[in-house]
N, C-alpha and C positions, 0 to 999 in steps of 0.2 A: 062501488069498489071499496074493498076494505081497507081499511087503513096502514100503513106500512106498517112495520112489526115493531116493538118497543122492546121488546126480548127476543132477539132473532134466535136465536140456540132455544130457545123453549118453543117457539112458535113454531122451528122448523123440525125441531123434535116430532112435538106435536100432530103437523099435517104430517111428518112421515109415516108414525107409527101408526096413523089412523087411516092414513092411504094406501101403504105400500105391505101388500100382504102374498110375497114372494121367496122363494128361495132366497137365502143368497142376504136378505132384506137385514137381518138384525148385523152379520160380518159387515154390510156396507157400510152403516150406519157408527158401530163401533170405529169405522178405521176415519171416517169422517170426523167423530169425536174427538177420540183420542190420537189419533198419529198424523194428522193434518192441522193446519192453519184454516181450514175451512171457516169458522165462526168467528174467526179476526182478521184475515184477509179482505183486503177492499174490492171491488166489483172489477175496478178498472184502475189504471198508472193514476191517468188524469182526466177521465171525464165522468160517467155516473158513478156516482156511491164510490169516489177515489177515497175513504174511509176504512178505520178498520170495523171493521164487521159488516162492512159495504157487501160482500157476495155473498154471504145468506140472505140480507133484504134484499136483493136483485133476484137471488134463488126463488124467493118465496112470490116476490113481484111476478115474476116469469109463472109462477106457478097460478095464481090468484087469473091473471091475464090469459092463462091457455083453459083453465075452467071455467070463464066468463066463454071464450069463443068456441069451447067443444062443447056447453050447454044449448048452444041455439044450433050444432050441426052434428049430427052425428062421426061415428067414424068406423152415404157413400164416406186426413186423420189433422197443423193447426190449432187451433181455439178447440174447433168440433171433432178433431180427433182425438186431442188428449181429453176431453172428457168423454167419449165413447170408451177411450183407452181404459181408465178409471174406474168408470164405473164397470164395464163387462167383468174386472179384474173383481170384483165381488156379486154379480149378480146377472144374469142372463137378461138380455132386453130382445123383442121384439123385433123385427126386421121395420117396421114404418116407425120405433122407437129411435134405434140404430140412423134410421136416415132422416127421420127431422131434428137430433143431437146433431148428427156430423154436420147439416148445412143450416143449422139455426144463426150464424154469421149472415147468412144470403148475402145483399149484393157486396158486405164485407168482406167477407172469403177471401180470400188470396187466389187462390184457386178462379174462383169466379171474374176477381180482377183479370188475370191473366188467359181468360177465354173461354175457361172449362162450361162446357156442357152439361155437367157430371150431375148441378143440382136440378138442371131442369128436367131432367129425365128421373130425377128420385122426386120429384113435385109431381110427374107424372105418373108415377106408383101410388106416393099417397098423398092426400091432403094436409097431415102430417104435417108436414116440411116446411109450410108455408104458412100454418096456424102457429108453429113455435116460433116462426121468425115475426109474427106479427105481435104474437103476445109478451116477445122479446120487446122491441121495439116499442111498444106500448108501455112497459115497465120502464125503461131506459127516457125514453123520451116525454112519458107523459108524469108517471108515478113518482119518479126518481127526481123528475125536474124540479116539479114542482114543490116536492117535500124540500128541495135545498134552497128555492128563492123565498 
């Protein structure tokens, strides 16, 4: 696993502009930059990366972690819907994109607390849904911990 980011605004620059090669791609990135708190906002109130510039290293965690588990396999708005919100607002995603965003909270969800079916039936679309919530949860729990103990 690599190592958490030491320049998170350069590093996440970086995997973007070498990854994301999309309509829509350079507007998102600009409004990310410039008109957001994105690269000084912290991950979370009070638990991983409660820091500033805490949600670009959990961004890039999450990111590092879902290309470690879609390397060995191939391949429904909340937390997951303001960021589907967001991001669609600059760049077209994908339908199993769209549905492992919205329910990458899993058994967090609010939604999910209160009964919804909703993600298990988009787990059953695609595999998606349940590799983002792992490689979530991997950053959070494993990556993040550890960097703070």
């Amino acid at each position: 696993m690599e190592q958490i980011a030491r320049d998170p605004r350069a590093d996440f620059l970086a995997v973007y502009s070498n990854t994301i090669k999309r309509d829509g791609a350079a507007a998102m990135i600009y409004w990310l930059d410039c008109k957001t708190d994105f690269f000084t906002a912290p991950a979370s109130r009070k638990n991983h990366l409660a820091q500033p510039g805490g949600l670009a290293v959990h961004s890039l965690n999450v990111w590092r972690r879902l290309r470690e588990i879609t390397v060995r396999d191939t391949f429904p708005l909340g937390h997951g819907e303001k960021s589907l919100f967001l991001i669609t607002r600059h760049m077209a995603l994908t339908e199993e994109e769209a549905l492992a965003i919205r329910w990458h909270m899993g058994a967090y969800d609010d939604a999910v607390k209160g009964g919804s079916r909703s993600m298990t039936e988009a787990m059953n679309l695609t595999p998606w849904v349940w590799r983002l919530q792992e490689a979530d949860m991997c950053a959070a729990w494993i990556d993040e911990r550890s960097a703070a103990e």
